[in-house]
Backbone of each chain as ProteinMPNN parsed JSONL, in Angstrom:
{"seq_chain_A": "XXXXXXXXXXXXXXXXXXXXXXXXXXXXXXXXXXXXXXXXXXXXXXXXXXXXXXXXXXXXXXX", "coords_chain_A": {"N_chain_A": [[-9.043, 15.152, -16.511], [-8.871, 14.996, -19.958], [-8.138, 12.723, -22.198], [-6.301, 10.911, -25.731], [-5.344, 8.442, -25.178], [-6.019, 6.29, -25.434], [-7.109, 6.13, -28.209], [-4.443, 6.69, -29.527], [-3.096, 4.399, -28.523], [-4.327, 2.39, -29.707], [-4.075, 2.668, -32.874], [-1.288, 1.799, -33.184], [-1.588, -0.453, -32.576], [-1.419, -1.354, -30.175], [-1.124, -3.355, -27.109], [-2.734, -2.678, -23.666], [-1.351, -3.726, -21.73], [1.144, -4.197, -23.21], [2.218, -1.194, -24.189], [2.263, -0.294, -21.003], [4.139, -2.06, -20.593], [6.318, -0.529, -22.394], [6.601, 2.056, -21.134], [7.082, 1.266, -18.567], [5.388, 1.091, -16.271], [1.993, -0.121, -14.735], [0.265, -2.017, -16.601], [-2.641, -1.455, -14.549], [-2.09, 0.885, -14.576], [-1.737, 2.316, -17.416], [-4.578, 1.806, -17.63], [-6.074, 2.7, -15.995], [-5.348, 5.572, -16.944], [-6.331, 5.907, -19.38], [-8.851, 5.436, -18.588], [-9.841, 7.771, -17.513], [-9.799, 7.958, -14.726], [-7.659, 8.717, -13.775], [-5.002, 11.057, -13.511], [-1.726, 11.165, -15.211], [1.537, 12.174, -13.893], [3.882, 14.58, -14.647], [6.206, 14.014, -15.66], [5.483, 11.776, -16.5], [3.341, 11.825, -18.656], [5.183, 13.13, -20.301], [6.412, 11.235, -21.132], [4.491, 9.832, -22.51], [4.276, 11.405, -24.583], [6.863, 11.65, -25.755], [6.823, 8.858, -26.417], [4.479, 8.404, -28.246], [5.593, 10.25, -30.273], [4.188, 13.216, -30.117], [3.076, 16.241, -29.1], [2.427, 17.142, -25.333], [0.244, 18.636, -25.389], [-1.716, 17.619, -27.474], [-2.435, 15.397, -26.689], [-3.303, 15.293, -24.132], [-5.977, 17.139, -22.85], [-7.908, 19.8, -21.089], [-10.513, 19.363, -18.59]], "CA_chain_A": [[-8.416, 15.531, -17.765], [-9.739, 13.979, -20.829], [-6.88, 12.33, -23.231], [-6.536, 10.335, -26.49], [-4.681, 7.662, -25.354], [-6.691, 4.525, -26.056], [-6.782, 5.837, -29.798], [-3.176, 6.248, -30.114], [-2.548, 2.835, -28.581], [-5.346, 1.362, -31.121], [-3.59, 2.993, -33.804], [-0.013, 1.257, -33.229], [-2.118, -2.2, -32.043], [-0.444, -1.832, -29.085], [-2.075, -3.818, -25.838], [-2.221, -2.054, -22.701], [0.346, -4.239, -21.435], [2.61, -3.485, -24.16], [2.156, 0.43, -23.771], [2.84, -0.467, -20.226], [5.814, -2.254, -20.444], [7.017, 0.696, -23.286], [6.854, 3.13, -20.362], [7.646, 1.348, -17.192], [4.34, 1.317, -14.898], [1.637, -1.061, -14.387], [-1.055, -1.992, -16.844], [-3.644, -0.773, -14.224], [-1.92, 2.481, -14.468], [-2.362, 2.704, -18.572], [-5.977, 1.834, -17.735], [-6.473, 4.287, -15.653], [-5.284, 6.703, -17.316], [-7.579, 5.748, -20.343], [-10.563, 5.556, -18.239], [-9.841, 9.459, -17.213], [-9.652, 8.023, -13.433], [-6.104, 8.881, -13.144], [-4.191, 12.004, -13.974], [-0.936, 11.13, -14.54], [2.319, 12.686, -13.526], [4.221, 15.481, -15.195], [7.406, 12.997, -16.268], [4.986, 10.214, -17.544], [2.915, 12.571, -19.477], [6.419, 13.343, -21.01], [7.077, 9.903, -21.63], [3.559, 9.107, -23.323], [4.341, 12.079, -25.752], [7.827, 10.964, -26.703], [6.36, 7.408, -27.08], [4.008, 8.428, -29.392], [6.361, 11.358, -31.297], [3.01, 14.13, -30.114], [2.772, 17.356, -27.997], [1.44, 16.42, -24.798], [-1.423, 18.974, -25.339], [-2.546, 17.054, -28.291], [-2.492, 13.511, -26.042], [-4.497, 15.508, -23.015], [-6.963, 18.47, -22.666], [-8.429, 20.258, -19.942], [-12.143, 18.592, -18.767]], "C_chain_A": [[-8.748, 14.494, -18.846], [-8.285, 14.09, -21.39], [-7.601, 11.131, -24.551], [-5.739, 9.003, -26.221], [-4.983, 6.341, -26.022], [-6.66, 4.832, -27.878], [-5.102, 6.209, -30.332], [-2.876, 5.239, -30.039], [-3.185, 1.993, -29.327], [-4.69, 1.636, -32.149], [-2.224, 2.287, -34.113], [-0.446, 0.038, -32.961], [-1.247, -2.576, -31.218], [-1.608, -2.304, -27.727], [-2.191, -3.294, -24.665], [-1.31, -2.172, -21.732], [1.581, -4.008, -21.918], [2.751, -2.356, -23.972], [2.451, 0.247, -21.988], [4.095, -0.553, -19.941], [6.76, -1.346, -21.052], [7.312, 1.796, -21.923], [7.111, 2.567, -18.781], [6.915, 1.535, -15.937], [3.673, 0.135, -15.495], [0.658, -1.158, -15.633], [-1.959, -1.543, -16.737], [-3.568, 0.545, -13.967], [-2.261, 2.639, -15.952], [-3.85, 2.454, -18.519], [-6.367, 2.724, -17.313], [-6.667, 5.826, -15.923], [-6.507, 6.858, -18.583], [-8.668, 5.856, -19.823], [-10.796, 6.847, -17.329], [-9.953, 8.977, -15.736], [-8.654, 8.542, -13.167], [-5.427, 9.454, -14.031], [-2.573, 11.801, -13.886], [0.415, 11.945, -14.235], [2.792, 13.306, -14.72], [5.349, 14.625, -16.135], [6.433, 11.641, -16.896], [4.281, 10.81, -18.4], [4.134, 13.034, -20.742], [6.646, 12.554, -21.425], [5.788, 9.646, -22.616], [4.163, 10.008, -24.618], [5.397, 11.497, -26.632], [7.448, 9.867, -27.287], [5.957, 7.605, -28.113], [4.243, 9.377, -30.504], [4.68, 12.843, -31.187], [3.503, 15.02, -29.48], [2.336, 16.948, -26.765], [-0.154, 17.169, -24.704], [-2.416, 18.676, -26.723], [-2.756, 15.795, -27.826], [-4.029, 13.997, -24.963], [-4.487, 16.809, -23.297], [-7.774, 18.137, -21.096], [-9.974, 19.738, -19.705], [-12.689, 19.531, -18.979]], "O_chain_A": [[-8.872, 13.294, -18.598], [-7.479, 15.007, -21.236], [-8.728, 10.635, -24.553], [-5.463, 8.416, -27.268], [-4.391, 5.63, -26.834], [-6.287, 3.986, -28.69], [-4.717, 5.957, -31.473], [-2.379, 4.684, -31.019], [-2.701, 0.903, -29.629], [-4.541, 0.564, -32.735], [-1.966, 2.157, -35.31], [0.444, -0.797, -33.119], [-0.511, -3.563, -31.223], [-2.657, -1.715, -27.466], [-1.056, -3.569, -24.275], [-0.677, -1.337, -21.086], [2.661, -3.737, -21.393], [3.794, -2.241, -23.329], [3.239, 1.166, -21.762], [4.907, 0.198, -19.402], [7.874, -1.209, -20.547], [8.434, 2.302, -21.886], [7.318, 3.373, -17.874], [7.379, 1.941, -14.872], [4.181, -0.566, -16.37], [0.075, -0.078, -15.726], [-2.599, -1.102, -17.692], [-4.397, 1.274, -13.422], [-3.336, 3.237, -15.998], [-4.459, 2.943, -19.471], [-6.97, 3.603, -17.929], [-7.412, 6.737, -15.562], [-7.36, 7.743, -18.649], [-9.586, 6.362, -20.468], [-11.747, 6.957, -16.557], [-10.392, 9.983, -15.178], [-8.658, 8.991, -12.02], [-5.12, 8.936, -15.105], [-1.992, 12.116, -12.848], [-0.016, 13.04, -14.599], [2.381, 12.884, -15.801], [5.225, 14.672, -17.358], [6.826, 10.744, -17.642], [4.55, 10.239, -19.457], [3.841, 13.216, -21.923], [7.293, 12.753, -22.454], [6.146, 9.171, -23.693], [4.512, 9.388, -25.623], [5.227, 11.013, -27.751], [7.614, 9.705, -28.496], [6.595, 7.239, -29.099], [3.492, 9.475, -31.474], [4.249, 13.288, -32.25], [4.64, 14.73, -29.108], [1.538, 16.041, -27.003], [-1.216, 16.728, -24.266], [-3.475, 19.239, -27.0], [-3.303, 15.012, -28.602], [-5.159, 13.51, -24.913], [-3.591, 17.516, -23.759], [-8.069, 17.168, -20.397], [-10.673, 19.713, -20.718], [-13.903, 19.507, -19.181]]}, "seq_chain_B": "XXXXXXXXXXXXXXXXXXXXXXXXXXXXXXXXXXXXXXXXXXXXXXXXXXXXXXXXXXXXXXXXXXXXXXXXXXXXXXXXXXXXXXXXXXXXXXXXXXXXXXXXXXXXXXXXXXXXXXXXXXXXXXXXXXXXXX", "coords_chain_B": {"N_chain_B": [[12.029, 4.448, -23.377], [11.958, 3.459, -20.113], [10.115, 5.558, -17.614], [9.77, 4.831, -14.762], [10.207, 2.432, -12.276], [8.632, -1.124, -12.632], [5.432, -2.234, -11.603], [5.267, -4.585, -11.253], [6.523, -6.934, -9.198], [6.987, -9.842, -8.351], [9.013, -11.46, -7.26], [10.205, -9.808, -5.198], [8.099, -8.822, -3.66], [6.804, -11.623, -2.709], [9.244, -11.52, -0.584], [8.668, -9.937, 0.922], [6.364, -10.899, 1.724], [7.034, -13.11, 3.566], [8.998, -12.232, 5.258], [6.941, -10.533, 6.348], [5.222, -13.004, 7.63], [7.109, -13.847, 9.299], [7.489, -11.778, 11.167], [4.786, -12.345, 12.555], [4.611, -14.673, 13.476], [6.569, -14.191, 15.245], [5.455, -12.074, 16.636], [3.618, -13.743, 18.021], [4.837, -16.017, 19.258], [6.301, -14.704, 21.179], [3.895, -13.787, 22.744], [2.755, -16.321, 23.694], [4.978, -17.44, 25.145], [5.206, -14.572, 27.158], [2.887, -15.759, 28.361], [4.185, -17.508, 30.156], [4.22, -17.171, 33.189], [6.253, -18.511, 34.991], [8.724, -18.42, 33.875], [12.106, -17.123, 33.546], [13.228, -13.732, 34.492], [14.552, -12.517, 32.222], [14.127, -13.847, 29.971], [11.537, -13.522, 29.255], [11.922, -10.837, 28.613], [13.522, -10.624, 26.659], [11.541, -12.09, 25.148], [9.434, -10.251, 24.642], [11.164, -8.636, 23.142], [11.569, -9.572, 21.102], [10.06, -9.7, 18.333], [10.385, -6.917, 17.475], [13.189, -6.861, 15.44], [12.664, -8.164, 13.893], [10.138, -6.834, 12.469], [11.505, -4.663, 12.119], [12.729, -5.234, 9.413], [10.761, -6.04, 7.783], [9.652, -3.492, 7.549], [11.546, -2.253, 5.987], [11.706, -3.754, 3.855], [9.229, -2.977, 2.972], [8.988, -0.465, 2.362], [10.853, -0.213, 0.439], [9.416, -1.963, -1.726], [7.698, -0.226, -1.807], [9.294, 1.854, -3.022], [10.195, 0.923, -5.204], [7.465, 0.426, -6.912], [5.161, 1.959, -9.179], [3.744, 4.942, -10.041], [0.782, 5.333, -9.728], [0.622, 2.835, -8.41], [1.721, 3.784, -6.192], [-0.018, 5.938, -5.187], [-2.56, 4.781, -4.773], [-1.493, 3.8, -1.946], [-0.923, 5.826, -0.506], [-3.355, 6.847, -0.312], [-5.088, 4.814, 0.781], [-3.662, 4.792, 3.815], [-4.682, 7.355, 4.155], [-7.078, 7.046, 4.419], [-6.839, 5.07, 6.324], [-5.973, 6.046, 8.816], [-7.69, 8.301, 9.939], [-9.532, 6.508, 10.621], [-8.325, 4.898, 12.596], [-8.419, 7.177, 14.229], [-10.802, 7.554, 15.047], [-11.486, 5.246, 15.629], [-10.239, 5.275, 18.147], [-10.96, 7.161, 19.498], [-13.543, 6.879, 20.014], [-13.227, 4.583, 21.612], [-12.244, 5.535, 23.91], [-14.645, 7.426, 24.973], [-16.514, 5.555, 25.216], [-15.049, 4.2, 27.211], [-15.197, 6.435, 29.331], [-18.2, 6.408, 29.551], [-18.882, 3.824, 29.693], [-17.222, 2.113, 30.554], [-15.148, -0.401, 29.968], [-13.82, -3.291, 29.691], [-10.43, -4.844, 29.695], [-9.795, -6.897, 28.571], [-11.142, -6.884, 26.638], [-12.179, -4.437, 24.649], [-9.271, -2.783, 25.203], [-7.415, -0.328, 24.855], [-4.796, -1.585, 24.274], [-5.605, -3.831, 22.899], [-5.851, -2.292, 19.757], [-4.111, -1.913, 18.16], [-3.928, -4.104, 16.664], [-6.246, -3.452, 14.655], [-5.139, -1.805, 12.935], [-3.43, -2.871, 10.523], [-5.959, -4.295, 9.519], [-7.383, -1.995, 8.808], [-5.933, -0.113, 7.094], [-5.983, -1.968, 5.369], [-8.845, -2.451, 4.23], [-8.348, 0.29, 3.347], [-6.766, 0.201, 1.392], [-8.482, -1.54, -0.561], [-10.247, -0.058, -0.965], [-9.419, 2.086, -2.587], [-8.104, 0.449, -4.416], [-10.455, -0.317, -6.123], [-11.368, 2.349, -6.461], [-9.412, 2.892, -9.038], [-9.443, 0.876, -10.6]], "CA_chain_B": [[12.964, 4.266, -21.796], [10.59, 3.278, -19.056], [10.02, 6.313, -16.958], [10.421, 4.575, -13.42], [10.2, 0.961, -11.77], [7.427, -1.158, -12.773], [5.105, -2.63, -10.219], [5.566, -6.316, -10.586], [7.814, -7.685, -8.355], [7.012, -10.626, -7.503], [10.11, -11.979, -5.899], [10.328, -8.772, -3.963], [6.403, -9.235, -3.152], [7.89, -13.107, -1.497], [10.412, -11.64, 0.224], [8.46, -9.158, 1.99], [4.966, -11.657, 2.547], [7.867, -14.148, 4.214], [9.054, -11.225, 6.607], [5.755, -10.425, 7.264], [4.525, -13.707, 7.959], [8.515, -14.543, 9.952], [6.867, -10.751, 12.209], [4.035, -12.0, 12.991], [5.027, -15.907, 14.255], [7.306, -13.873, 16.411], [4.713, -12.137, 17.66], [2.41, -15.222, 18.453], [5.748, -16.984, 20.016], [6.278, -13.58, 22.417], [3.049, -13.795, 23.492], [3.017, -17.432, 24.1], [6.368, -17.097, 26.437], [4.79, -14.237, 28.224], [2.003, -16.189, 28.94], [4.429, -18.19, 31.177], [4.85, -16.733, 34.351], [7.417, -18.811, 35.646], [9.813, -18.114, 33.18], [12.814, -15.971, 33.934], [12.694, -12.09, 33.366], [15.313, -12.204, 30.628], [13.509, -14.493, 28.744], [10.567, -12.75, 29.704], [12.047, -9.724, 28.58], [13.602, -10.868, 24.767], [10.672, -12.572, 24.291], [8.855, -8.977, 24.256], [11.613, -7.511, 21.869], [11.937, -10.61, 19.608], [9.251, -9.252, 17.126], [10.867, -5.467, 17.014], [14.105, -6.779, 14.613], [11.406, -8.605, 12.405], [9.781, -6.101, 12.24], [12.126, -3.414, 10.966], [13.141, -5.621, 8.48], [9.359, -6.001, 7.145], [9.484, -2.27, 7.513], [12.641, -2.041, 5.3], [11.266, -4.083, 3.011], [7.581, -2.877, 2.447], [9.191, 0.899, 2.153], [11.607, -0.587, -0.532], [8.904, -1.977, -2.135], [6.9, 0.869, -2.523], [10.073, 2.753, -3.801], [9.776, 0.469, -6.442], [5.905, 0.709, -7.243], [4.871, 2.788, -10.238], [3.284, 6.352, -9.39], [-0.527, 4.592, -9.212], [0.737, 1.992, -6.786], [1.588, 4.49, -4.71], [-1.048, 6.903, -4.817], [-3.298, 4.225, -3.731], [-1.225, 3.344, -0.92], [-1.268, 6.985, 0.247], [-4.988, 7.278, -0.237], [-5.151, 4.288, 2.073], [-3.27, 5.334, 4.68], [-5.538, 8.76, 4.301], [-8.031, 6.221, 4.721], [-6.698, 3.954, 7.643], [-5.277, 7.2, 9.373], [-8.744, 8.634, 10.405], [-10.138, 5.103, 10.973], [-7.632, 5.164, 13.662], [-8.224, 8.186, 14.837], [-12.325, 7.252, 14.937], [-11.48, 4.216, 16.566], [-9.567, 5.321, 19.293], [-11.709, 8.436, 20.143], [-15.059, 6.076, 20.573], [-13.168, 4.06, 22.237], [-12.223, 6.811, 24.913], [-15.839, 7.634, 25.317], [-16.935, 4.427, 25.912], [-14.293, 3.698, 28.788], [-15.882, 6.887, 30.185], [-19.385, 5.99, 29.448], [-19.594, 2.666, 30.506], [-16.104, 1.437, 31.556], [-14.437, -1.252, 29.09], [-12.796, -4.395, 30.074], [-9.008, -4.833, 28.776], [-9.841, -8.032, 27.863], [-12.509, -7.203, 25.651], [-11.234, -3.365, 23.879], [-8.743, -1.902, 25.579], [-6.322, 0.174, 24.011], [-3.959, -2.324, 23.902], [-6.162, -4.312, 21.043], [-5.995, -1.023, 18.982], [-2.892, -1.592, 16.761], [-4.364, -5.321, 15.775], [-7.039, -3.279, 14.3], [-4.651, -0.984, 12.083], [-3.523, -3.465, 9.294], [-7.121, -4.196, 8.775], [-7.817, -0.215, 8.285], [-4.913, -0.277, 5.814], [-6.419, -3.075, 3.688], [-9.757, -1.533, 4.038], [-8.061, 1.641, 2.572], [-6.179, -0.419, -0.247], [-9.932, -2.402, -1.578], [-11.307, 0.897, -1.643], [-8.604, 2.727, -3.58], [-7.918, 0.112, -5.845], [-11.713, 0.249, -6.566], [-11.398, 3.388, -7.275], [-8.759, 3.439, -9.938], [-9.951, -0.374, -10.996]], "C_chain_B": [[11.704, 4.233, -21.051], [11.472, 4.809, -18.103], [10.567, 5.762, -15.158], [9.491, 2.751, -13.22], [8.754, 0.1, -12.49], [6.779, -2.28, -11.508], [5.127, -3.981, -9.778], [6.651, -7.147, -10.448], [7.622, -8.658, -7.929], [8.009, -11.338, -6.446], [10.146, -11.161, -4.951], [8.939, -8.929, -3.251], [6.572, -10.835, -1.799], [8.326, -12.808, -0.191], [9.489, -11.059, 1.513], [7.354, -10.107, 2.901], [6.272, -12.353, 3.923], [8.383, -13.36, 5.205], [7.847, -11.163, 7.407], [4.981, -11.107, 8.385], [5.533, -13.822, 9.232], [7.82, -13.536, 11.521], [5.796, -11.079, 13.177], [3.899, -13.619, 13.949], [5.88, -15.551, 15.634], [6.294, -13.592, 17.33], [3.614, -13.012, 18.668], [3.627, -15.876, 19.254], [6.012, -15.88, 21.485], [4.937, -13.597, 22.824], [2.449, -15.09, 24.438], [4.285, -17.613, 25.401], [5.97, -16.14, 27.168], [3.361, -14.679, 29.014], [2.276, -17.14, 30.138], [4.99, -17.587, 32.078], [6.017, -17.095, 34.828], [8.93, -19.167, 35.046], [10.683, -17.41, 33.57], [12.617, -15.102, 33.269], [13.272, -11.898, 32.175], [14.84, -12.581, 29.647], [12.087, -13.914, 28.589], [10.605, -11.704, 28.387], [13.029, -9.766, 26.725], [12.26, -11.749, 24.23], [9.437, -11.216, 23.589], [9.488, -8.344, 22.87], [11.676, -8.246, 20.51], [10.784, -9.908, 18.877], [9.726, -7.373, 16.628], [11.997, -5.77, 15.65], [13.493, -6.996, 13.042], [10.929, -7.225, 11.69], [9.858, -4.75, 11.52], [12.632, -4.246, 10.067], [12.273, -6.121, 7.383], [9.195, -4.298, 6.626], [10.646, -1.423, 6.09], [11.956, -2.444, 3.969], [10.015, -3.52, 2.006], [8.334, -1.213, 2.205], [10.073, 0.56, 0.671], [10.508, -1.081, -2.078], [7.639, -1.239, -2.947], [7.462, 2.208, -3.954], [10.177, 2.064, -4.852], [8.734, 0.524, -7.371], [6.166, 1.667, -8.54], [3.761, 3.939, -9.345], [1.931, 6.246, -9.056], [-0.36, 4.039, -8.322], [0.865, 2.73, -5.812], [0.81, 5.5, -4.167], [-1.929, 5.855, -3.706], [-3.059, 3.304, -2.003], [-1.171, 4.299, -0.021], [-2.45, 7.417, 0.4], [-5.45, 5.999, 1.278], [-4.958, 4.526, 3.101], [-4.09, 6.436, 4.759], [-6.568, 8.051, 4.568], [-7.776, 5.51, 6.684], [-6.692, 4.911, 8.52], [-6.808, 7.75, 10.311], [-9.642, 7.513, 10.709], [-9.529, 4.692, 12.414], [-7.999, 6.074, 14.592], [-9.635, 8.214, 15.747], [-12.356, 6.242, 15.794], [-10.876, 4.483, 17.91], [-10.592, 6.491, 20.349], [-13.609, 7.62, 20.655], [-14.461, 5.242, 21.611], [-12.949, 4.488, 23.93], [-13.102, 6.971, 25.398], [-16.323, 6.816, 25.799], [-16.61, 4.057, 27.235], [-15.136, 4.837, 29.573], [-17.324, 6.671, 30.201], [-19.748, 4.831, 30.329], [-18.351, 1.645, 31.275], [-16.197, 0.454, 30.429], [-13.256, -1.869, 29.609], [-11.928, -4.566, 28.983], [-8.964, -6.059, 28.011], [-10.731, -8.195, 26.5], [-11.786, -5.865, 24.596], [-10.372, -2.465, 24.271], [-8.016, -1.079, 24.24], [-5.188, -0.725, 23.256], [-4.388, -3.198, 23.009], [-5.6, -3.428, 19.825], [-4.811, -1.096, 17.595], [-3.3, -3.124, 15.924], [-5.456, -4.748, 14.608], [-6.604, -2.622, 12.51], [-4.293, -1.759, 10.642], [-5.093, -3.69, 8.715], [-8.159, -2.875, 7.968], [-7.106, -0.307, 7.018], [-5.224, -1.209, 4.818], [-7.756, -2.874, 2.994], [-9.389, -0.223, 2.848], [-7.822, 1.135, 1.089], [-7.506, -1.203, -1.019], [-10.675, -1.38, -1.709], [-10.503, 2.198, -2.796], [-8.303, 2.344, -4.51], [-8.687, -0.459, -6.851], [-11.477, 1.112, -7.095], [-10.511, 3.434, -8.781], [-8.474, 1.814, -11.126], [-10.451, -0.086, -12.811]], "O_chain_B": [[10.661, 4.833, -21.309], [12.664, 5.076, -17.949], [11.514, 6.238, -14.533], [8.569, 2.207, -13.828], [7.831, 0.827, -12.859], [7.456, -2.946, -10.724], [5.061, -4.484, -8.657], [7.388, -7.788, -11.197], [8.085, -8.721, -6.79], [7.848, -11.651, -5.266], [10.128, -11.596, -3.8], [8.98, -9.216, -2.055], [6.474, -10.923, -0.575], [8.081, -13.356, 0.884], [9.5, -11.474, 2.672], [7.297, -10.189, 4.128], [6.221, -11.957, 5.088], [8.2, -13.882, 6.305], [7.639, -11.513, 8.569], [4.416, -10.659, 9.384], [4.942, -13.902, 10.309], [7.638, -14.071, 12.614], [5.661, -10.518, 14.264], [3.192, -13.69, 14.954], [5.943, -16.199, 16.678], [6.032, -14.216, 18.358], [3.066, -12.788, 19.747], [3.127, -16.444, 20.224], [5.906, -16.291, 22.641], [5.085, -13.082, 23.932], [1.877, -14.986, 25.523], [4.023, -17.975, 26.548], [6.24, -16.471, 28.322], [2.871, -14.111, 29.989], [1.424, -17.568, 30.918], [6.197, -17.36, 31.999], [6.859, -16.245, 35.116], [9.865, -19.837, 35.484], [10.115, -16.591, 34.293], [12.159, -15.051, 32.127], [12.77, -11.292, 31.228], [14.924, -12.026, 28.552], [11.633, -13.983, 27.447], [9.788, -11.641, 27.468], [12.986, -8.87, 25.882], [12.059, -12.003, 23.042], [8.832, -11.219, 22.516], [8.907, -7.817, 21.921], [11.778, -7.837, 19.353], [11.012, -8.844, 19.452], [9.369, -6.812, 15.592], [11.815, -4.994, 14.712], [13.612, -6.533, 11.907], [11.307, -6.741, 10.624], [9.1, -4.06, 10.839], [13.571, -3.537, 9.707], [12.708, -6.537, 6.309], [8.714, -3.956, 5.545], [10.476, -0.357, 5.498], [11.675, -1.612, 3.106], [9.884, -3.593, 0.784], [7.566, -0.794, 1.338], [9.764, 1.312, -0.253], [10.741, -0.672, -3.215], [6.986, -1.436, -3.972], [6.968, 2.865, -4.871], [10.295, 2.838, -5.801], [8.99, 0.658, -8.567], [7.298, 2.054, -8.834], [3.175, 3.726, -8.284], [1.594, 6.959, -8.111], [-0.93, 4.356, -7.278], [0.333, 2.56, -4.715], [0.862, 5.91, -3.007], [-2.029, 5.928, -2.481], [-3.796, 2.635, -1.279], [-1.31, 4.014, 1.169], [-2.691, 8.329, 1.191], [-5.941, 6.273, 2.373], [-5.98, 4.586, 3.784], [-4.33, 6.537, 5.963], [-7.277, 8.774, 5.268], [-8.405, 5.57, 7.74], [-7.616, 4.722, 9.311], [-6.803, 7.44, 11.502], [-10.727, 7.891, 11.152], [-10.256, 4.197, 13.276], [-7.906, 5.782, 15.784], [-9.689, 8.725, 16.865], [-13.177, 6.248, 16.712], [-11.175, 3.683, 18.797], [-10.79, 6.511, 21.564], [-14.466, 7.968, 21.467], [-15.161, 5.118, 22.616], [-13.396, 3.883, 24.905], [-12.961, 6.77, 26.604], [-16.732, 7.017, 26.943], [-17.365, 3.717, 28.145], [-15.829, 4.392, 30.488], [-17.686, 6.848, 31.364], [-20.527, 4.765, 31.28], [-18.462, 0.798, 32.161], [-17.29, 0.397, 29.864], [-12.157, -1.393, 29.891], [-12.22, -4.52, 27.788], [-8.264, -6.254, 27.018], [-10.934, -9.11, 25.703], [-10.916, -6.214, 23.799], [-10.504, -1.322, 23.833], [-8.125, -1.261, 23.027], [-4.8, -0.643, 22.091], [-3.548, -3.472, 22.152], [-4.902, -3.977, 18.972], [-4.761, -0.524, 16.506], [-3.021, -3.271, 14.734], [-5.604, -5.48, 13.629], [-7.196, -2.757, 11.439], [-4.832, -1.308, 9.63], [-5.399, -3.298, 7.589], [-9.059, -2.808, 7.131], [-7.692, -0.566, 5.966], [-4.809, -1.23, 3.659], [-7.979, -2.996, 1.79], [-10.007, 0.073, 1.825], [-8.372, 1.451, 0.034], [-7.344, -1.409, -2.221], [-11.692, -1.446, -2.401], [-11.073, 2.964, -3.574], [-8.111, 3.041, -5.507], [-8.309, -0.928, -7.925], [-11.294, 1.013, -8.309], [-11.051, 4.081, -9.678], [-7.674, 1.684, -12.052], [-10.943, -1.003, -13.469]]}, "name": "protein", "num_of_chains": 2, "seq": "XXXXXXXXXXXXXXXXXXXXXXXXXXXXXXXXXXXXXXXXXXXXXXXXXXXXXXXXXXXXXXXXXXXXXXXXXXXXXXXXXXXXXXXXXXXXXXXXXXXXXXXXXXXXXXXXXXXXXXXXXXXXXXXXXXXXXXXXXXXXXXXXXXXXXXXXXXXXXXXXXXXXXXXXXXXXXXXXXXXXXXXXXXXXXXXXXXXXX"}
């Protein structure tokens, strides 16, 4: 699943640690998810959207 | 609001290495005491179970610890295990063949080696999963 995350978190100059700690998982889980290795869950997908006030089908699209 | 736990624990990470390590002195001290024959059977016979209490309390721990993990940590600890799991399964089934093939001394691979082998499957699993998602 392709997503925008790395340019929302560039956009707020947030670090991937910080966007981490905002949601409560690991660092190498916001990387992951940025580097399209790792799809993540239905409730954290929920959480990125609220974070960033979006839809989540404007955060992620289908590959 | 954080969604769920996050994965660094170090004190909990401590607690559990220090079980682990407390599991596995047992087992090196039970094997040491049954190496003396002329011991009595009782002692004999707690020196066998002394590493079982450890043990669930490593077991307590490392399950606790996972219930903490973030939803990555634990994928790749279930991909491991999907990993170690058939590494097991691979290892035990050659090893079968072999005993009928050519006969295999206990001293060398019996069965009874076979579970020393399993943490190293499991860490195997975890350097190639957390490759993957690296």
């Amino acid at each position: 699943m392709r997503n925008r995350l790395r340019v929302l978190r560039a956009e707020r100059g947030w670090s991937q640690a910080e966007l981490a700690e905002r949601l409560g998982v690991s660092r190498q889980t916001v990387n992951a998810i940025e580097t399209e290795k790792y799809d993540p869950s239905l409730p954290l997908a929920f959480a990125l959207a609220r974070l960033f006030g979006q839809p989540i089908e404007s955060i992620f699209e289908p590959a | 609001m954080p969604v769920q736990a996050h994965t660094s624990q170090p004190r909990g990470d401590r607690t559990l290495l220090a079980v682990g390590v407390a599991w596995f002195l047992a087992y090196v001290v039970a094997r040491w005491v049954l190496e003396q024959p002329e011991l009595p059977r009782a002692l004999r016979l707690g020196a066998a179970l002394l590493p079982v209490p450890l043990f669930a309390a490593f077991l307590v721990r490392f399950v606790r610890s996972l219930r903490g993990a973030d939803e990555l940590e634990r994928r790749i600890h279930l991909e491991a295990l999907a990993i170690a799991f058939p590494l097991t399964i691979l290892l035990l089934q050659t090893l079968g063949l072999l005993e009928r093939a050519v006969g295999l001394k206990f001293e060398d691979w019996s069965y009874g080696h076979v579970w020393a082998y399993l943490p190293l499957f499991y860490f195997i699993g975890l350097v190639v999963s957390r490759r993957r998602y690296a």
